[in-house]
C-alpha positions in Angstrom: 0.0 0.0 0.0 2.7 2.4 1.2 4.7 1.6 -2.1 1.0 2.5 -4.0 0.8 5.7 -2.4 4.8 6.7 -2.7 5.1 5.7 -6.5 1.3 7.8 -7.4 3.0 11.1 -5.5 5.8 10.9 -7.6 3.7 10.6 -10.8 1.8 13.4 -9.2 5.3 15.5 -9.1 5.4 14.7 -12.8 2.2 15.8 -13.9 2.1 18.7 -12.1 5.4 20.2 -12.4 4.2 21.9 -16.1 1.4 23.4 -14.3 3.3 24.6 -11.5 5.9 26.3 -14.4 2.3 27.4 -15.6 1.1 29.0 -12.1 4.4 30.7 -11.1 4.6 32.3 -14.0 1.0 33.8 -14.4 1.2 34.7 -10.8 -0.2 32.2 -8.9 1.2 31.5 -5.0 0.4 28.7 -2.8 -2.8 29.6 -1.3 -4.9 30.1 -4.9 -3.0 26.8 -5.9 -4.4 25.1 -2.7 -7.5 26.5 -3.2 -8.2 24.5 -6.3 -6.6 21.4 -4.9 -9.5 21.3 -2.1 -12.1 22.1 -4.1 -11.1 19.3 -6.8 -10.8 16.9 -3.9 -13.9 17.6 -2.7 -15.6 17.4 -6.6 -13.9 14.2 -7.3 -14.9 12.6 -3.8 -18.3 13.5 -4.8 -18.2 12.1 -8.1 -16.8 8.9 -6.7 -19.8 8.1 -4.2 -22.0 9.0 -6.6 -20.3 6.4 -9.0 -19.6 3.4 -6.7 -23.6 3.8 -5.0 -25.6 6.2 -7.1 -26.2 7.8 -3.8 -25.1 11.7 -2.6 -22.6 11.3 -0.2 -22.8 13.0 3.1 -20.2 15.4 4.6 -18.4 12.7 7.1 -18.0 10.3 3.8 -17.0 13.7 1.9 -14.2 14.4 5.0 -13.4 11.0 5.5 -12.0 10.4 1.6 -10.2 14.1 1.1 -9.2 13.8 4.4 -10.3 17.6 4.5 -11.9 18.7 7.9 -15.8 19.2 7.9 -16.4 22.6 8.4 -13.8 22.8 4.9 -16.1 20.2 2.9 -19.1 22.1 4.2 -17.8 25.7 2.5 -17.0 23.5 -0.6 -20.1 21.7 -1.4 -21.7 23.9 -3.6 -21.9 24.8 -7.4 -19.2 26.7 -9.4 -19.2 28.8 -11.9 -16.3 28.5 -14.3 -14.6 31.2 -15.4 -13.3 29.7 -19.0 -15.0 29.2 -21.9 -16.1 26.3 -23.1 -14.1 25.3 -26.0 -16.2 22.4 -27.3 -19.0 24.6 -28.0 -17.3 27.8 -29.4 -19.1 28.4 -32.6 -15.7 30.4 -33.8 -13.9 27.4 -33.3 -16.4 24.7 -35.2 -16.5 27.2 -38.1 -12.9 28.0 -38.3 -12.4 24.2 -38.3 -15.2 24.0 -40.9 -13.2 26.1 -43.1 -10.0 24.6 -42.8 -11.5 21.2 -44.0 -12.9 23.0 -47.0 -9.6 24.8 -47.5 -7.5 21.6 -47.5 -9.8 20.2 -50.3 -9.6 23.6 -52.7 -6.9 26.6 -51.4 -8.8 29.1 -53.5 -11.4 29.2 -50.8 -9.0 30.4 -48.6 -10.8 33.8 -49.1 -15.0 33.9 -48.8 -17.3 36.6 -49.6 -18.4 37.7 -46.6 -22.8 37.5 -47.3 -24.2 34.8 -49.2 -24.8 35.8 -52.6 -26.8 32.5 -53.4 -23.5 31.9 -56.2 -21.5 29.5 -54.3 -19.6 29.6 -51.1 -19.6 32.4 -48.6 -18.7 33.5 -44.9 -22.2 33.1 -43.9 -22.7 30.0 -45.5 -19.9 28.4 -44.1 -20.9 29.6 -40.7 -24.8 28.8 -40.7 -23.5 25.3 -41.5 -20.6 24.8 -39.3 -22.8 26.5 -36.2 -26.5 24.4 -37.2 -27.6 27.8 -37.5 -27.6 28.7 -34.0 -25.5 31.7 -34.5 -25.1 35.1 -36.6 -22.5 34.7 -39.2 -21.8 38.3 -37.9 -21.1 37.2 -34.4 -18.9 34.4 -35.6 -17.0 36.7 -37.6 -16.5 39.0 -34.6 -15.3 36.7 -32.6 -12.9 35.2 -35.1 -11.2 38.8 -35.7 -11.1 39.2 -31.9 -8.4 36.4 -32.2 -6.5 37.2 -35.5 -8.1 34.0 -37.1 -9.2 35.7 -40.3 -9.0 39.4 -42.1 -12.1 41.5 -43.4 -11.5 43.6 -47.2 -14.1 44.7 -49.5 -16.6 42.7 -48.2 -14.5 39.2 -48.4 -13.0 36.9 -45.4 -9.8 35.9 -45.6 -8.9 33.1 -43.4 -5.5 33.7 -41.6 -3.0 30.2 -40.6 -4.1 26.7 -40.5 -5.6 25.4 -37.3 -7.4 27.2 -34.5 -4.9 28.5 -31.7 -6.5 31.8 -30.6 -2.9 32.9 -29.2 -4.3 36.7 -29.3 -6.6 36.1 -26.1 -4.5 34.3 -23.2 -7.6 33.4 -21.6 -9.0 31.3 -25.0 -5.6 29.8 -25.1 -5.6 29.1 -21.1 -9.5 26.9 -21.7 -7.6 24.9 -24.7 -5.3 23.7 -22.4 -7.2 23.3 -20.1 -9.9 20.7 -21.7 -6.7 19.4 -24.4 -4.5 18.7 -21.3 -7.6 17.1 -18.9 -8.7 14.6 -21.6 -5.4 13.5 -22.6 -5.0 12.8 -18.5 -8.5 11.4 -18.6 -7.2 9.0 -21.3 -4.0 7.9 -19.6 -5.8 8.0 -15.9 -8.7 6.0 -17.4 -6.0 3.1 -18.7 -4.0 3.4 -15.3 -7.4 2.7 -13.1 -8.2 -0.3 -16.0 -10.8 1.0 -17.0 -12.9 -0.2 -20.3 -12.6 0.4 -23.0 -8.8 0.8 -23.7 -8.2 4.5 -25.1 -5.7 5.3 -27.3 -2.5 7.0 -25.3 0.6 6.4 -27.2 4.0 8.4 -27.3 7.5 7.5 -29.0 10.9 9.0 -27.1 14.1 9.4 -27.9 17.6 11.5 -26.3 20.7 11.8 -28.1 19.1 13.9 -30.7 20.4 17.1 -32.2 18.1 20.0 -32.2 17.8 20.5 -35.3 16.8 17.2 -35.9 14.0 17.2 -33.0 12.9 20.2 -35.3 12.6 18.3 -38.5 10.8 15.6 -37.2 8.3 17.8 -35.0 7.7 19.2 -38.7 7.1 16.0 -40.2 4.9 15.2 -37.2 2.7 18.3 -38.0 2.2 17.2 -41.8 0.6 13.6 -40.9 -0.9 15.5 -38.4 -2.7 17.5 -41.1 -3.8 14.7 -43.0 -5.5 12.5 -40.3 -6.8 16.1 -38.8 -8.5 16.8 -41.9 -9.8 12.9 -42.0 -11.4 13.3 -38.3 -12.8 16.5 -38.7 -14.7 14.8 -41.7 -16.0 11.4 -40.0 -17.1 13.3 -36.9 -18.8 16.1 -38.2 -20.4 13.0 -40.5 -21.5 11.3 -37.5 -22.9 14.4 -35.7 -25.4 15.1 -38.9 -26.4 11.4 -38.7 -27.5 11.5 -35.2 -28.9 15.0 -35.1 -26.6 16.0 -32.5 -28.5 13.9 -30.2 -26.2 11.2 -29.2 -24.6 11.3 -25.4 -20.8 10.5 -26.5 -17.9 13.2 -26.7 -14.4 13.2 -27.6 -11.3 14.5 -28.3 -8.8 13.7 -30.3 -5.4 15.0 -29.8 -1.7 14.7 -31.1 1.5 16.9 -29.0 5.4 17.0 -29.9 7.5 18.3 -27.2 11.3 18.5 -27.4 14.3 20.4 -25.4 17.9 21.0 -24.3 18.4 18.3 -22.1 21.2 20.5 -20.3 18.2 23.0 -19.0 15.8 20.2 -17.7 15.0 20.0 -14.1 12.5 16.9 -15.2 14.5 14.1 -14.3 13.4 14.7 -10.1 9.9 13.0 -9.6 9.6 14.9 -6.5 10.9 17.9 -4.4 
């Protein structure tokens, strides 16, 4: 058991150390840090009585699993509002990623008139579509300027890089981490636990390598990247239109390359 618990903290050290690069730098100290911690302890303790018994657990159960004191479970068992947006249901991202696919299969339509003309392709087709019609083309195309995604002349779109990374808006870029880097830990946690079915959670390493040449391959990592991006994006937005939007399933599908000078890393210490 003692082995359990001593080999899970230093996994722990791993895991977190990113995000504790991450809070440090944006300003974070050890009280908002431990903040979160309780109240995730308290969430997830929830969570887990509710899915072992179907039953709402009381506040000695709540205490008893954190190991958090009761009058601390008792200020943290309540609902909370998030403050990030939701990136799965950003219409600037579904029609940006709409426009992408129809990009890869014809570059001229890089650039969009901006109002349907009922002549072919525009803006506000593209957007009514990618969005089920639940919101103004106009919004859509507010939004996407907002983050440098796309340029407006003479009444045409023009659609700006090649996949949706909002880096003008640091709080759009903090909720993609967010929701990339939780469901690629729900993956991996989800296998650890044994959990069915198996997800995909694969990685290749490799030390000893020049820089440049941890450069060429992160390259050639981002071209199959494209293709089986652009192969996705079609059977899910296939499989969305066949169930109306109505089935219960989610999911992600993500791909990362990391690579540095092994000389700076501090990673090799699990724990402090």
């Amino acid at each position: 058991m003692q082995d359990r618990l001593t080999w899970t903290q230093a996994a722990f050290a791993r895991i977190l150390r990113p995000a504790v690069r991450l809070a440090l730098a944006m300003g974070l100290k050890h009280p908002q840090l431990e903040e979160v911690l309780r109240d995730l302890l308290v969430d997830e303790a929830r969570n887990l009585w509710v899915k072992k018994g179907g039953a709402k657990p009381n506040l000695s159960q709540l205490s008893t699993t954190t190991g958090l004191n009761r009058k601390d479970v008792t200020a943290r068992v309540r609902d909370t509002r998030t403050v990030l947006p939701a990136t799965e249901s950003s219409a600037a991202a579904k029609a940006y990623t709409a426009w992408i696919q129809v990009v890869a299969e014809d570059e001229s339509l890089r650039k969009l008139p901006l109002v349907d003309s009922g002549a072919g392709h525009s803006f506000e087709l593209l957007s009514r579509f990618a969005t089920r019609g639940n919101v103004h083309h106009r919004t859509v195309l507010e939004e996407l300027q907002r983050l440098n995604l796309v340029e407006v002349s003479e009444g045409e779109v023009h659609l700006l890089g090649d996949s949706f990374l909002p880096t003008a808006s640091l709080r759009d870029m903090l909720a993609f981490l967010g929701d990339n880097v939780r469901d690629h830990l729900q993956a991996a946690v989800a296998n650890t636990l044994g959990e069915q079915p198996r997800m995909l959670e694969r990685a290749v390493y490799a030390s000893g390598l020049t820089l440049g040449d941890c450069e060429r391959i992160h390259q050639l990592t981002r071209e199959h990247w494209d293709a089986v991006h652009h192969r996705l994006v079609r059977e899910m937005t296939d499989a969305v239109q066949q169930s109306d939007g109505q089935g219960v399933g989610r999911m992600r599908v993500g791909i990362y390359t990391y690579y540095e000078d092994e000389r700076g890393s501090s990673n090799s210490t699990d724990a402090p």
